[in-house]
VEXGUPA-90203 format. One record per residue (C-alpha): residue number from 1; residue in three letters; x, y, z. Coordinates in nm, 4 decimals. Each point is the difference from the previous one (the first is absolute). Layout:
<nodes>
node vexmar NUM	titor ALA	px X	py Y	pz Z
...
</nodes>
This chain:
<nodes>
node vexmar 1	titor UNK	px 2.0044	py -6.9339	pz -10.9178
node vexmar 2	titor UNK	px 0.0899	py -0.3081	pz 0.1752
node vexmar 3	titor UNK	px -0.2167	py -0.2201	pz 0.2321
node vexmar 4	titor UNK	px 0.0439	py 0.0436	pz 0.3838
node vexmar 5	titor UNK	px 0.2244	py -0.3206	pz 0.0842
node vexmar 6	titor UNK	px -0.2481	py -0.2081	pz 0.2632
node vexmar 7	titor UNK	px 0.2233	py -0.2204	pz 0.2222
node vexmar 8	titor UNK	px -0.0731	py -0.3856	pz 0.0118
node vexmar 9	titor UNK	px -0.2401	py -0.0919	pz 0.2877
node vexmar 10	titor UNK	px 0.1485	py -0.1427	pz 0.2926
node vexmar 11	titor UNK	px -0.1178	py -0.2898	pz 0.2061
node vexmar 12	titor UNK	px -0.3328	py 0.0163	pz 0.2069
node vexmar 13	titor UNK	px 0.1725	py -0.1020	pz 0.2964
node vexmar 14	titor UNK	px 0.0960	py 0.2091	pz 0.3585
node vexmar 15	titor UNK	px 0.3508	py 0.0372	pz 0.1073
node vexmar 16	titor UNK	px -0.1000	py -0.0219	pz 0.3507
node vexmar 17	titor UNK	px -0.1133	py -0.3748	pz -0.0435
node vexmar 18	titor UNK	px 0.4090	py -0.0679	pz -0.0672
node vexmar 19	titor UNK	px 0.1593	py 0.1286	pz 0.3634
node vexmar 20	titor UNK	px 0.0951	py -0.2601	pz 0.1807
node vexmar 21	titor UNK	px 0.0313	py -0.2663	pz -0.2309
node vexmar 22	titor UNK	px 0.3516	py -0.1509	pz -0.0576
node vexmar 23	titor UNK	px 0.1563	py 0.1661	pz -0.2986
node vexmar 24	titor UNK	px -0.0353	py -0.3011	pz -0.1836
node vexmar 25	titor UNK	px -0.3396	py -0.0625	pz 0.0240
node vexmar 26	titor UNK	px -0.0711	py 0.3699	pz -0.0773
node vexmar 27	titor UNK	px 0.1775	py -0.0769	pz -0.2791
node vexmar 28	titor UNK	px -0.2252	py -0.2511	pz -0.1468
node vexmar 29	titor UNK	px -0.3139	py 0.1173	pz 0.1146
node vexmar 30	titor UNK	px 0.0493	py 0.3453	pz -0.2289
node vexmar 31	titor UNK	px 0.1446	py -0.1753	pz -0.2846
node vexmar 32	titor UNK	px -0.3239	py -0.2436	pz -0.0367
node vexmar 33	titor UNK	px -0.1618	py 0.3021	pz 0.1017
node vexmar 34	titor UNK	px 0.0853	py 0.1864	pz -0.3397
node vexmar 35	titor UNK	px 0.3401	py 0.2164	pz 0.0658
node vexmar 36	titor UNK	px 0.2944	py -0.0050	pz -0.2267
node vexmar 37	titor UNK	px 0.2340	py 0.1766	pz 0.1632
node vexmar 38	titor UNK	px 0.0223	py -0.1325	pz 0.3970
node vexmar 39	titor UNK	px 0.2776	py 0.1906	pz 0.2010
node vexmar 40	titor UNK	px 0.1474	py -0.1153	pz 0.3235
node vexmar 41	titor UNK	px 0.1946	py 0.3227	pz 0.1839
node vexmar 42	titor UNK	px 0.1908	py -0.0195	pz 0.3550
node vexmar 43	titor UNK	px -0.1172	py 0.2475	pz 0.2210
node vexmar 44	titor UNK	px 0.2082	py 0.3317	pz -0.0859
node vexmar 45	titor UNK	px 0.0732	py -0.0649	pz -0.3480
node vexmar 46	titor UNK	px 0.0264	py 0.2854	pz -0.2264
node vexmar 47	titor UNK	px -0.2441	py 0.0061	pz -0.2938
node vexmar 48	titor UNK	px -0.1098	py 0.2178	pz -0.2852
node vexmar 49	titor UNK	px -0.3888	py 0.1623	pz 0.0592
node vexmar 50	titor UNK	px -0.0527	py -0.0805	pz -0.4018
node vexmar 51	titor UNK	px -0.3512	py -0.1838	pz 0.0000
node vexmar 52	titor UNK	px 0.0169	py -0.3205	pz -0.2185
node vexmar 53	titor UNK	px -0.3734	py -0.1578	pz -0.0449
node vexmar 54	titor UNK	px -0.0113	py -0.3758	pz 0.0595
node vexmar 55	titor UNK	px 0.2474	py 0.0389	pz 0.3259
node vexmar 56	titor UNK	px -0.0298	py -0.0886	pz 0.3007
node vexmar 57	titor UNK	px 0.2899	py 0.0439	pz 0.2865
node vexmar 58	titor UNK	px 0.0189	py -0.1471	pz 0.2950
node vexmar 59	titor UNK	px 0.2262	py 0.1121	pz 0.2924
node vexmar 60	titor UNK	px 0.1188	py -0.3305	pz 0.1660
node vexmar 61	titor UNK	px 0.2060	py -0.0692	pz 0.3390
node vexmar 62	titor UNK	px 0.0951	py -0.2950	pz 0.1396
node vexmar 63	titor UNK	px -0.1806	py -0.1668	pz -0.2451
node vexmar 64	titor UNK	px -0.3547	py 0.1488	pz 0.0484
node vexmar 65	titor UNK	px -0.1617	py 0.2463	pz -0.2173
node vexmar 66	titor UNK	px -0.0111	py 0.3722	pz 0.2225
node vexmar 67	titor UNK	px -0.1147	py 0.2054	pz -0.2555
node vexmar 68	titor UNK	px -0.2016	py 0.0033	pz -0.3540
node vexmar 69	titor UNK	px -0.0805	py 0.2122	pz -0.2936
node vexmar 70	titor UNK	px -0.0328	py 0.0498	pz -0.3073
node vexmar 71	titor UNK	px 0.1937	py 0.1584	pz -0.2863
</nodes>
């Protein structure tokens, strides 16, 4: 039988410590932080739920970051 697949482990890091920074700062804070996939979203865009390890998304308007998670 085959091994349970274990995901990659994500960043240490809280999304909550990335509202309200500018989108580009956000940016390069989680990159240096250890993400490989960073995702900037307007508010209201349509997405797939599929969880991707290593993502994080950020819901930005008017430049700022709103929102954050991960996936």
């Amino acid at each position: 039988m085959a091994p349970i697949p274990t995901p990659p482990a994500q960043p240490d890091d809280s999304t909550g410590a990335y509202v309200g920074l500018s989108a580009e700062t956000a940016e390069q804070r989680a990159r240096e932080r250890g993400w490989s996939t960073v995702r900037a979203l307007a508010p209201g865009t349509v997405i797939t739920m599929e969880f991707q390890a290593g993502r994080i998304n950020f819901e930005v308007d008017g430049g700022v970051v709103r929102r954050c998670w991960t996936g």
